[in-house]
C-alpha positions in Angstrom: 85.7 93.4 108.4 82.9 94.7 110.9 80.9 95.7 107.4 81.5 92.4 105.5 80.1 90.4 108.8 77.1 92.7 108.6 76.2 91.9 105.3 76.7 88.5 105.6 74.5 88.3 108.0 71.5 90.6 105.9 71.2 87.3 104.0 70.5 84.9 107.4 71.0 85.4 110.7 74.2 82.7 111.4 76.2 81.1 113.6 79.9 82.7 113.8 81.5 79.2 112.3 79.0 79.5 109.6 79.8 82.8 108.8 83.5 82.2 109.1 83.1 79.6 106.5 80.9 81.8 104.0 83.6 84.3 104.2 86.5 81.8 103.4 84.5 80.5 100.5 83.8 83.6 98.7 87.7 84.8 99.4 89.1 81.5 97.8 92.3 80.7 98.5 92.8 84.6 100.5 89.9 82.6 102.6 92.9 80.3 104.1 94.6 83.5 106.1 91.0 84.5 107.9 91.7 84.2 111.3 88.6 82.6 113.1 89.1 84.4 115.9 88.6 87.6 113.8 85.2 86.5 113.3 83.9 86.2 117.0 85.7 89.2 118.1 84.2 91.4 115.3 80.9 90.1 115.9 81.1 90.8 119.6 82.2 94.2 119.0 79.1 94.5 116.5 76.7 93.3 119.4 78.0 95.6 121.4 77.5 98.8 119.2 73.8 98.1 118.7 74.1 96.6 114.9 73.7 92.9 115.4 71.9 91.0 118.3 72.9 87.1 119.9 70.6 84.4 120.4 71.4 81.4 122.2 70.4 78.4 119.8 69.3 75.2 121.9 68.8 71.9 120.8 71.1 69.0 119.8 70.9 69.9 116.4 72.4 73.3 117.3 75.5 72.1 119.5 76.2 72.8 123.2 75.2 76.8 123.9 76.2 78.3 120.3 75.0 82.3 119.4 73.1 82.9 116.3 73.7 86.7 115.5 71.0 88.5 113.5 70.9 92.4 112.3 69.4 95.3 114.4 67.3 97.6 112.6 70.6 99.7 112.7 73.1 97.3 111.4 70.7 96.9 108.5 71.1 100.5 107.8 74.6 99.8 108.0 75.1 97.4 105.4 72.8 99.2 103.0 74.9 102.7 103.5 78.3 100.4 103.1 77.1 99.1 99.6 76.3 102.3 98.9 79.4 103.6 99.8 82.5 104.6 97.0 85.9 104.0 98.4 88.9 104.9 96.5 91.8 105.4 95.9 92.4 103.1 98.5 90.1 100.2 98.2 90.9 97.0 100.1 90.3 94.9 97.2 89.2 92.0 99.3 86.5 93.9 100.9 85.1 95.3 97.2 84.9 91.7 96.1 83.1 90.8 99.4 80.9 93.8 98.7 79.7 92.1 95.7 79.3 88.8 96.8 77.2 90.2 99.8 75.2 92.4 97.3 74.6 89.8 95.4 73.9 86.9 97.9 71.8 89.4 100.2 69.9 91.1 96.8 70.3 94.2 98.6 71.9 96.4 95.8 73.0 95.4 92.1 76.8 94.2 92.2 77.3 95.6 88.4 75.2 98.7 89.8 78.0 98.8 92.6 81.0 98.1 90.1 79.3 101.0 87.9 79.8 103.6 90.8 83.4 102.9 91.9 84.2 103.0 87.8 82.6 106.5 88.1 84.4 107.8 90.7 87.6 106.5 89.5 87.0 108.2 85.8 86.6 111.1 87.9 89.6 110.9 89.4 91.6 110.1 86.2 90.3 112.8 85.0 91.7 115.0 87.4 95.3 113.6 87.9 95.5 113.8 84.4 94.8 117.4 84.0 96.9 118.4 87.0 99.9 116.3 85.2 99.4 118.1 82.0 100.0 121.1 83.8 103.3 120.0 85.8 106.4 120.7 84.0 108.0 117.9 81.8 111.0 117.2 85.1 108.8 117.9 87.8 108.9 115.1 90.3 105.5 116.1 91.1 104.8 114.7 88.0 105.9 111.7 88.7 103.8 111.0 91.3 101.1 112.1 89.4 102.3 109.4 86.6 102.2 107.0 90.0 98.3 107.9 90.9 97.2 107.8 87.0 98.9 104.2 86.4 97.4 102.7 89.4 93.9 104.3 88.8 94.2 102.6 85.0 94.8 99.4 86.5 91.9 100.1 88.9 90.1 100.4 86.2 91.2 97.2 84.2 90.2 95.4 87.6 86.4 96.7 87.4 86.0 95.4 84.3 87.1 92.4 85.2 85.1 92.9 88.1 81.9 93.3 85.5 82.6 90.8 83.2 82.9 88.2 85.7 79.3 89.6 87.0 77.8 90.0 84.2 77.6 86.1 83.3 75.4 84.2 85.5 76.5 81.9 87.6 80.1 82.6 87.5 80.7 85.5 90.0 
């Protein structure tokens, strides 16, 4: 979560409700179980690491004594290392469609660019659980975990180019 904020916030620097309401529109209907509390609690943890800094905004406008939170130089570091970064095979697959929708909202890294390196690694991966299962004996149960990790790396797959194709045509991602 403490990533997603960040790059939420390389767009604009934001109000917590604000951001709590970016993130519930770009989940959809997963929005709906975002606890708003989850929001203010990760953003005071990230003030307190040194990776986003408060403001308080003034004004009528503004509302009675309300924080706008902005990056520090480190937080920006941050979020460029976490779009950078390939995570599987356990991807929370809420926070790689976040990724994308940060990448693409903050235009700090290519979402098809990002979708391109997980299907990399992933290929990879296949790759290797399928020569280790060729190698397994035709009743090993060893090889039926291996079965396990190839299935759900295909479907990993299937998702990414879902992922792509929904990228790939503007205005629809």
């Amino acid at each position: 979560m403490q990533d997603v904020v960040l790059a939420m916030l390389a767009k604009e620097p934001s109000h917590g409700y604000h951001l709590r309401a970016r993130l519930r529109e770009a989940l959809g209907p997963l929005g709906d179980a975002l606890n708003a509390g989850q929001v203010y609690v990760t953003l005071a943890r990230l003030e307190k690491n040194g990776l986003v800094c408060a403001e308080h905004a003034d004004g009528p406008a503004q509302g009675p004594d309300r924080k706008v939170y902005a990056l520090t130089p480190a937080g920006q570091r941050r979020v460029a290392d976490w779009l950078a970064e390939v995570r599987w095979p356990k991807p929370d697959l809420a926070e790689f469609h976040l990724k994308l929708v940060a990448a693409a909202a903050t235009k700090l890294a290519d979402p098809l660019a990002i979708v391109d390196s997980q299907r990399r690694e992933l290929l990879r991966r296949l790759r290797d659980a399928q020569r280790a299962a060729m190698a397994e004996p035709a009743d090993s149960r060893g090889g039926l975990l291996l079965e396990g990790v190839i299935l759900r790396l295909q479907a990993d797959l299937r998702w990414l180019e879902a992922c792509e194709r929904a990228w790939s045509e503007p205005g629809e991602a």
